[in-house]
C-alpha positions in Angstrom: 132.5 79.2 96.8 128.9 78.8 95.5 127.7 78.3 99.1 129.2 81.9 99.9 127.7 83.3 97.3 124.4 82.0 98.1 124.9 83.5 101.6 126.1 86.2 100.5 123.2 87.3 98.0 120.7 86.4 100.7 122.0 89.0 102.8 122.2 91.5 100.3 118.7 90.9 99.3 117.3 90.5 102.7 119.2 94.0 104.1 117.2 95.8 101.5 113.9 94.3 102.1 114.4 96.2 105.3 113.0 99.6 105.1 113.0 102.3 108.0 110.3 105.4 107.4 113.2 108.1 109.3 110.7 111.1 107.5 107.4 109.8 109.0 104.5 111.6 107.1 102.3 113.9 109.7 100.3 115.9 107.5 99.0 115.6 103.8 96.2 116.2 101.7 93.9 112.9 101.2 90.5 111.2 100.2 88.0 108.7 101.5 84.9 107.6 100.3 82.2 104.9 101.7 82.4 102.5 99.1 82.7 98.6 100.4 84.7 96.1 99.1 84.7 92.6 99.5 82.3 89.2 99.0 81.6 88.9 103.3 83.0 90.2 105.4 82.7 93.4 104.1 85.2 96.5 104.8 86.1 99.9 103.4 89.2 101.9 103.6 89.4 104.9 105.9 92.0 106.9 107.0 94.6 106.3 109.6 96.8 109.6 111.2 99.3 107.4 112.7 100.4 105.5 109.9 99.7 108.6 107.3 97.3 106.0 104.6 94.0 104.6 104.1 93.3 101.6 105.8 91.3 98.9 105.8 88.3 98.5 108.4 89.8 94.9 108.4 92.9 95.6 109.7 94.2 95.4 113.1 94.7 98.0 114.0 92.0 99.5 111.8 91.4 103.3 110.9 91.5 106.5 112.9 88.7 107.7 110.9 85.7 106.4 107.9 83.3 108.3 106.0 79.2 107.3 106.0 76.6 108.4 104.2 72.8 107.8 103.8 70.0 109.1 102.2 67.4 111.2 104.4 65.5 113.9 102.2 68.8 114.4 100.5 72.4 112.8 101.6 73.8 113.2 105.1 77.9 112.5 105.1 79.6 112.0 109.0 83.0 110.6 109.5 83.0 109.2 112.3 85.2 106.6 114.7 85.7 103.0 116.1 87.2 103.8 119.3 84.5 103.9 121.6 85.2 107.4 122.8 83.5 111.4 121.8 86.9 111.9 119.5 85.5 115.1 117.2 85.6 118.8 118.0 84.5 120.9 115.5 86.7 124.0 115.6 85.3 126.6 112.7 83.5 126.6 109.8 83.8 129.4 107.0 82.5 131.0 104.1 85.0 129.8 101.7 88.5 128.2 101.4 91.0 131.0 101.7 89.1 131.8 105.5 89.6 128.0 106.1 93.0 127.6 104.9 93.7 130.7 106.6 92.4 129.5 109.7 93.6 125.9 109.2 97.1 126.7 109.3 96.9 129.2 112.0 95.5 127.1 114.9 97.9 126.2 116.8 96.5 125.6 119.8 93.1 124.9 119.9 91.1 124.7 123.1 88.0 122.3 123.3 85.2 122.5 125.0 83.2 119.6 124.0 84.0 116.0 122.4 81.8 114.9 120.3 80.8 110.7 119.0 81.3 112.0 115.0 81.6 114.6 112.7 78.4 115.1 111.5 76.8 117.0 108.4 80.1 117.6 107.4 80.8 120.1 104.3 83.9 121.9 102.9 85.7 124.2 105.0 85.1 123.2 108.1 87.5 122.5 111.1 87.7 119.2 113.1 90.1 118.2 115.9 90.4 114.6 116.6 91.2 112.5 119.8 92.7 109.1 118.6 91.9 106.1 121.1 96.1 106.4 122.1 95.2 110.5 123.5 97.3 111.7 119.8 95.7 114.3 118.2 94.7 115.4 114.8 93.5 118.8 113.2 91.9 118.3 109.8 90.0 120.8 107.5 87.7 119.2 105.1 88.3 120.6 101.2 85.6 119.2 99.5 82.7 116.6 99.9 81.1 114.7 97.1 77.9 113.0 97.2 75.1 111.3 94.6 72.7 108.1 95.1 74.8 105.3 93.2 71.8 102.3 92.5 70.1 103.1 95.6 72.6 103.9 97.8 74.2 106.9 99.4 78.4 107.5 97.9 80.2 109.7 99.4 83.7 111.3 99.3 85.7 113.5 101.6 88.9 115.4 100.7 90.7 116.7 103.7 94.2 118.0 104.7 95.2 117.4 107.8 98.4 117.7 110.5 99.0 114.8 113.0 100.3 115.2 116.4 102.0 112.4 117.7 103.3 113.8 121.2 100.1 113.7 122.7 99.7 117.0 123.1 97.4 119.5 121.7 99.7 121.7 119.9 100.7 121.7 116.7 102.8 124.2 114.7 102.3 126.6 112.9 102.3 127.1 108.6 
């Protein structure tokens, strides 16, 4: 009888260890920042689209996107990509966040003319597309950027919303 119940709770406890994601996550408001963790090798977290959460540069595979920063006359942020390909399209920039929201949410279909290696000089309310190393697509609009020297280095943060598009196509709906 014991032994039953020994398989029996082993079952149980391994059936709900097993979790399937049926409401995968393809848009969202997050943040990244440059910071670096670690004793060697060092890593930071970026952002993946796929998998909808930061990720570590560690990881295989790692993120979509990171945030960098240095110091040139005043602090220069770029997110920019490991995939070996131009991946950024800047789509619109705007005066303030109700004309980027605005805009955000209506394109739908964006047509691009020109990839790009990174997003560079990047400031709130501005428009990227993104070309993942698997051809899926991401739109993101960038709501705020933060930046100081931290003991003689550049920090950075980047708060974006963004909509994933994981049919490989270049259209994605509408708000």
């Amino acid at each position: 009888m014991n032994r039953y119940l020994i398989i029996l709770i082993f079952i149980a406890v391994s059936a709900g260890g097993c979790k399937k994601n049926d409401n995968p996550r393809f848009s969202g408001t997050d943040t990244i920042d440059n910071n670096l963790y670690g004793a060697g090798p060092y890593y930071a977290y970026g952002f993946s689209f796929s998998r909808a959460e930061k990720v570590s540069t560690l990881d295989e595979p790692g993120p979509d996107i990171t945030l960098v920063a240095f110091d040139i006359n005043g602090i220069v942020t770029k997110i920019q990509t490991d995939n070996f390909k131009s991946s950024f399209y800047k789509a619109g920039e705007y005066p303030d966040a109700s004309s980027a929201e605005q805009a955000f949410d209506n394109l739908t279909s964006p047509i691009v003319s020109q990839w790009v290696e990174e997003a560079d000089a990047i400031g709130a309310n501005q428009l990227w597309i993104f070309r993942t190393s698997s051809e899926k697509y991401a739109k993101f609009r960038i709501i705020d950027t933060f930046s100081e020297m931290r003991s003689g280095w550049a920090y950075a943060e980047c708060t974006f919303e963004w909509v994933y598009q994981p049919d490989g196509s270049l259209t994605f709906p509408a708000k």
